[in-house]
Backbone as JSON, one array per atom type, in Angstrom:
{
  "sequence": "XXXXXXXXXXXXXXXXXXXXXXXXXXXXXXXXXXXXXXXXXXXXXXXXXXXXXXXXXXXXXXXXXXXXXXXXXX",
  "N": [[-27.09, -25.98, 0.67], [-26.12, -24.08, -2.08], [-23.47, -21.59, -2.01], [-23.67, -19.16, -4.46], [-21.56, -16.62, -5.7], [-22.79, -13.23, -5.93], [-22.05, -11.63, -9.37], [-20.96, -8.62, -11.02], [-22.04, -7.39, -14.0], [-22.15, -4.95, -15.25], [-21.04, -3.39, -18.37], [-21.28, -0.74, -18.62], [-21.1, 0.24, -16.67], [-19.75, 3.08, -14.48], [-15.25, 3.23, -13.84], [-13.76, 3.05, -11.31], [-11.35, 2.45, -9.91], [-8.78, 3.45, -10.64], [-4.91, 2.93, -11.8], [-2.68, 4.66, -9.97], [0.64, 5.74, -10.75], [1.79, 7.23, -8.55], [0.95, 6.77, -6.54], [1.75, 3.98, -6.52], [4.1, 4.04, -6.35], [4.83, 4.72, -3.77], [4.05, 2.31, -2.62], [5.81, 0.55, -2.93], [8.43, 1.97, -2.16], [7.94, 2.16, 0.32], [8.01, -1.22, 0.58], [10.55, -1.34, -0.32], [12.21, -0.1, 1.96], [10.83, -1.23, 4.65], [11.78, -4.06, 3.73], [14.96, -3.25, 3.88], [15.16, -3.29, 6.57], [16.45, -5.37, 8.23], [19.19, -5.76, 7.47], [19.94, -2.86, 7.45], [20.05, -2.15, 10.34], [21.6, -3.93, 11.2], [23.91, -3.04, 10.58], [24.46, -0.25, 11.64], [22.75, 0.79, 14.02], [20.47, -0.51, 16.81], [18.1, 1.53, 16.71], [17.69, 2.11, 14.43], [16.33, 0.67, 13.56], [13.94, 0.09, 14.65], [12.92, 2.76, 13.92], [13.02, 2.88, 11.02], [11.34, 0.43, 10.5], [8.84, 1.89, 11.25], [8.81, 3.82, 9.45], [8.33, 2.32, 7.12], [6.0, 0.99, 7.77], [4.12, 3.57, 8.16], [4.14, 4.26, 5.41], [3.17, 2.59, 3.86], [0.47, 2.47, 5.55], [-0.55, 5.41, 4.14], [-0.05, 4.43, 2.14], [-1.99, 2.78, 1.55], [-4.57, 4.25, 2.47], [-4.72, 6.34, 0.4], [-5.45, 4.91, -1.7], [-7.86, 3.84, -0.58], [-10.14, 5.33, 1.2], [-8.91, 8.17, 1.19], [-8.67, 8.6, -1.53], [-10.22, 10.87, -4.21], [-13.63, 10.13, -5.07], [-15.75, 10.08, -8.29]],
  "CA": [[-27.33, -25.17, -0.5], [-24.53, -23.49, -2.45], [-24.08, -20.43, -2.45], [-23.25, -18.32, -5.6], [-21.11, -15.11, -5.26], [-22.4, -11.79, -7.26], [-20.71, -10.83, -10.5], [-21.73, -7.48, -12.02], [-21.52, -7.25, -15.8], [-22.55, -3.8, -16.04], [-20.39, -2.8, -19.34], [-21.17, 0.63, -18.79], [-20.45, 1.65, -15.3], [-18.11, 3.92, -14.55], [-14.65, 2.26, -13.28], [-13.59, 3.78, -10.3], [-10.38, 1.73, -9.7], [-7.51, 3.91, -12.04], [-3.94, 2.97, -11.83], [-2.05, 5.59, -10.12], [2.02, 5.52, -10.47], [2.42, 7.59, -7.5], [0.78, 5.7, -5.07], [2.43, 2.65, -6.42], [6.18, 4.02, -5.9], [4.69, 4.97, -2.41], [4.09, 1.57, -1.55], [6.98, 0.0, -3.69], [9.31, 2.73, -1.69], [7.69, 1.06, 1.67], [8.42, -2.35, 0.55], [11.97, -1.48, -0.25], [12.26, 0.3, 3.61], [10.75, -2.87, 5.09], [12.83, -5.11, 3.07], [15.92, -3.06, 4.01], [15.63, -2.94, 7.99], [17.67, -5.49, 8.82], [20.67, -5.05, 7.18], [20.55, -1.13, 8.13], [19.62, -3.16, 11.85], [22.9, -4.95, 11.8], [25.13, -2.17, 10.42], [24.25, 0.45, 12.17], [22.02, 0.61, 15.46], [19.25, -0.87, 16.91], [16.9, 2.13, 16.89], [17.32, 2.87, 13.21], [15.56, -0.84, 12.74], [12.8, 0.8, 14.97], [12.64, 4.29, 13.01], [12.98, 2.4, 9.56], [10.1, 0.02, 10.43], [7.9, 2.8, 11.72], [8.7, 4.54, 8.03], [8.03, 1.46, 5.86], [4.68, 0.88, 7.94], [3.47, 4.7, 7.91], [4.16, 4.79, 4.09], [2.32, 1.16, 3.38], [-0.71, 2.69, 5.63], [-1.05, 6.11, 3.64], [-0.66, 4.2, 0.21], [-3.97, 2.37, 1.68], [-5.52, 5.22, 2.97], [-4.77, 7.35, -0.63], [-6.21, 3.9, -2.62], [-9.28, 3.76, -0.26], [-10.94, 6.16, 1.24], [-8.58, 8.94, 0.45], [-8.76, 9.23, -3.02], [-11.57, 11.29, -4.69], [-14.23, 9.2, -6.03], [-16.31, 11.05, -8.92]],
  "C": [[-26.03, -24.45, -0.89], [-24.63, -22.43, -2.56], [-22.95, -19.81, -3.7], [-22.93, -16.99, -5.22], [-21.84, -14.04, -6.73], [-21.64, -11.46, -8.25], [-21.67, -9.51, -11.06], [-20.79, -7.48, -12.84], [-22.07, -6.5, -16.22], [-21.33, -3.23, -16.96], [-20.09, -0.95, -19.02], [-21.1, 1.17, -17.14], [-19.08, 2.03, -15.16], [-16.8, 3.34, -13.22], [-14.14, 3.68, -12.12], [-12.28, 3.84, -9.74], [-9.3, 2.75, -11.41], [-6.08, 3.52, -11.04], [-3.33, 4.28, -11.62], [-0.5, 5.41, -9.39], [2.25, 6.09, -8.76], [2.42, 6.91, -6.23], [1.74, 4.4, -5.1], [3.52, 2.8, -5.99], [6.09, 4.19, -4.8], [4.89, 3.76, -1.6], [5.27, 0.84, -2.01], [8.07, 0.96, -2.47], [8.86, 2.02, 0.26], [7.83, 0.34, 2.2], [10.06, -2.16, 0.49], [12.27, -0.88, 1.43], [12.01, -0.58, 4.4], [11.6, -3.77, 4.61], [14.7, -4.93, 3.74], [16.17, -2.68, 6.14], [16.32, -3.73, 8.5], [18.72, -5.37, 8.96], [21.03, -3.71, 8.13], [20.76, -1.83, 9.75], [21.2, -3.04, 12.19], [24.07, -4.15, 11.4], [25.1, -0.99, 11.24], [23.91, 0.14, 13.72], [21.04, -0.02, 15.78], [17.44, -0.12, 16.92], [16.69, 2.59, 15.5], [16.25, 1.23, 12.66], [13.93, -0.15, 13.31], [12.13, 2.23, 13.94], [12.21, 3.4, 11.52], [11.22, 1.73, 9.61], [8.79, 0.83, 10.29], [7.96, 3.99, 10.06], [8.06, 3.87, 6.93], [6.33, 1.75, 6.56], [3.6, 2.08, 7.26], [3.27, 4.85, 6.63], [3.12, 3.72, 3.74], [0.68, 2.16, 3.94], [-1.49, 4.04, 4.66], [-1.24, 5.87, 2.05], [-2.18, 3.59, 0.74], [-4.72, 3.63, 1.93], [-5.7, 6.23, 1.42], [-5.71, 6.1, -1.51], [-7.23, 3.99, -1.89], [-10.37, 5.11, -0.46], [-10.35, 7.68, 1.35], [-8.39, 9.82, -0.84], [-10.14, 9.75, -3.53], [-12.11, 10.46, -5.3], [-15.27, 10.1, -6.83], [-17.75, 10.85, -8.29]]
}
């Protein structure tokens, strides 16, 4: 049997999902920190690749945590 996924096409419920810049530069600013640990890695030391990582991650998990179940829902 096949199965068919759910769509709701309620017009009128209220959206819950808003676009918010800040969070985005949060995780955008995450991705650039991840993106940039090796380099720093290979110019520097080996514990700033540790520190850096441990910055990109922490920032990636609190943009999820502010998009989930952080953010007020009305």
């Amino acid at each position: 049997m096949e199965r068919i996924m759910a769509i709701h096409i309620d017009l009128n419920a209220p959206v819950y999902e808003r676009f918010n810049p800040g969070i985005f530069l949060l995780g955008l600013l995450g991705a650039a920190v991840l993106l940039l640990i090796l380099p720093i890695g290979f110019i520097f030391h080996p514990t700033v690749v540790l520190y850096a990582a441990l910055l990109g991650t922490a920032l990636f998990f609190v943009a999820i945590w502010k998009m989930t179940a952080g953010s007020k829902r009305p």
